[in-house]
Rosetta silent file (secondary structure, phi, psi, omega in degrees, C-alpha in Angstrom):
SEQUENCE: XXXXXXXXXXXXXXXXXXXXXXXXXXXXXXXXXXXXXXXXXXXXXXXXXXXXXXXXXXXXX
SCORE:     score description
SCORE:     0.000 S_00000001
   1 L     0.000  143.074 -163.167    5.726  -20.180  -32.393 S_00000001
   2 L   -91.752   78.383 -172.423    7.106  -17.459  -30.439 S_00000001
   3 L   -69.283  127.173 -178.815   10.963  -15.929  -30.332 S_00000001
   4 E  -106.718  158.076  165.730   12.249  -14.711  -27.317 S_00000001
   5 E   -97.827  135.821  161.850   15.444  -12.832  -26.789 S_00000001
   6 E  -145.450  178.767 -159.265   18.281  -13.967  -24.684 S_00000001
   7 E  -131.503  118.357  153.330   21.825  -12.950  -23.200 S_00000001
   8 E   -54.309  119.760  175.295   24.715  -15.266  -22.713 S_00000001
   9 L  -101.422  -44.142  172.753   26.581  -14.415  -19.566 S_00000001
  10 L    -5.482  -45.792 -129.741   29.540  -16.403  -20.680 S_00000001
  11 L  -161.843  -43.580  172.572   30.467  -15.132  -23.685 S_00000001
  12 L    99.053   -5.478  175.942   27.782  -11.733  -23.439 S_00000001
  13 L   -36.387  147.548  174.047   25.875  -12.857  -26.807 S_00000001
  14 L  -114.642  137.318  165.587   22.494  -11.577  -27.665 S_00000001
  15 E  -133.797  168.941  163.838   20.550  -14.243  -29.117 S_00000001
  16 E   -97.293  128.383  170.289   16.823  -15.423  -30.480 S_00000001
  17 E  -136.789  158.103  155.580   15.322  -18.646  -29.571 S_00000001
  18 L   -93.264  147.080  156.530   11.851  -20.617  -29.189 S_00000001
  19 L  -101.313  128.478  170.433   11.167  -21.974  -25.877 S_00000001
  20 L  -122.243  128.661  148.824    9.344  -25.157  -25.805 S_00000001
  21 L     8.136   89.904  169.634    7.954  -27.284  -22.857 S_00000001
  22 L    97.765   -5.233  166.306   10.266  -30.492  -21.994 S_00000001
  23 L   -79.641  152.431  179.504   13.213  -29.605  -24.227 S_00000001
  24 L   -55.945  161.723  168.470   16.939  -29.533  -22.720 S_00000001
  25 L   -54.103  127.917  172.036   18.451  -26.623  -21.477 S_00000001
  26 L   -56.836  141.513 -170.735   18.856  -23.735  -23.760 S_00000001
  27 L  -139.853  147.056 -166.704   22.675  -23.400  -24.959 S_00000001
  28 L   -84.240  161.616 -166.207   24.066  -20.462  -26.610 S_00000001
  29 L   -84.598  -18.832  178.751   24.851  -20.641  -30.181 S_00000001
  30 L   -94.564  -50.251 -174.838   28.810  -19.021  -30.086 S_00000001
  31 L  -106.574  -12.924 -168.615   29.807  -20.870  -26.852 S_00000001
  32 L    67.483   25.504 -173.954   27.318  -23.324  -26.325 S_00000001
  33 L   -79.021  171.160 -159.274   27.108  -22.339  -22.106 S_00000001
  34 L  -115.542    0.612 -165.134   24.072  -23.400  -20.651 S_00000001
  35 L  -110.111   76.289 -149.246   24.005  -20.053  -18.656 S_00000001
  36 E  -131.729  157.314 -133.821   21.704  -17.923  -20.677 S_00000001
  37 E  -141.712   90.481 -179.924   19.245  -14.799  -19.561 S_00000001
  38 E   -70.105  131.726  157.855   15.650  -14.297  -21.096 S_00000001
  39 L   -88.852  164.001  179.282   15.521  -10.645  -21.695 S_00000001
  40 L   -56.701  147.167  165.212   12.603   -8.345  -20.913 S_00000001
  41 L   -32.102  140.363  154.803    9.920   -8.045  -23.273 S_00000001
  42 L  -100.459   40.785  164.426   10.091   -4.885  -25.542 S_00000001
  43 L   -96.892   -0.394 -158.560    6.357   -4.992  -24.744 S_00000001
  44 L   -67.441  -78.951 -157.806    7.926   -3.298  -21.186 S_00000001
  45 H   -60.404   -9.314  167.166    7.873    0.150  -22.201 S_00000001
  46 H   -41.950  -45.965 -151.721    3.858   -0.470  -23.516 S_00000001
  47 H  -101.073   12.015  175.613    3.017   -0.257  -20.413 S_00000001
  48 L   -68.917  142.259  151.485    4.535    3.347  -19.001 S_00000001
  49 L   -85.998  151.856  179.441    2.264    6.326  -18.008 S_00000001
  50 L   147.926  157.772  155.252    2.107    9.305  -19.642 S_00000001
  51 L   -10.460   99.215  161.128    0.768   10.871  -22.827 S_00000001
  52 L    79.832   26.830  170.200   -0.326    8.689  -25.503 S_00000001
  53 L  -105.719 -134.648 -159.664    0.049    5.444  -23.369 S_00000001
  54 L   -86.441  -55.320 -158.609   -1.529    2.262  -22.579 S_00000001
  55 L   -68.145   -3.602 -175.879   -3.405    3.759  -19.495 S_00000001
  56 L   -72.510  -39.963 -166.333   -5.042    6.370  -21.698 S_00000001
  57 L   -44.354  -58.568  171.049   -7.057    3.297  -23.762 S_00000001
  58 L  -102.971  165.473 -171.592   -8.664    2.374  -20.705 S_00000001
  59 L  -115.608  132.468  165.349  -10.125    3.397  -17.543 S_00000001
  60 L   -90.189   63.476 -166.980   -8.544    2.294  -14.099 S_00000001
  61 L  -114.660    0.000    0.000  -11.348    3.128  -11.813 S_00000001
């Protein structure tokens, strides 16, 4: 099972969660708001060009 990071805008929390398929709305764990923010991957910056990156691995032709 998988954790994702999220962001409260309520309350501004950083939190961990699983998401699964058919469960209620995620609620943050300090305020309980229902208004919560998947954050980006930190797989994001994998993918920049430059030196000693992704795009070096492979060829894009």
């Amino acid at each position: 099972m998988s954790l994702y990071s999220f962001n409260c805008q309520a309350c501004g929390t950083d939190f961990e969660s699983s998401l699964k398929e058919g469960e209620p709305a995620l609620r943050c764990p300090k305020c309980g708001s229902t208004k919560v923010e998947k954050k980006p991957s930190g797989l994001a910056g994998f993918f920049q060009k430059g030196k000693n990156s992704f795009d070096q691995c492979f060829s894009w032709s």
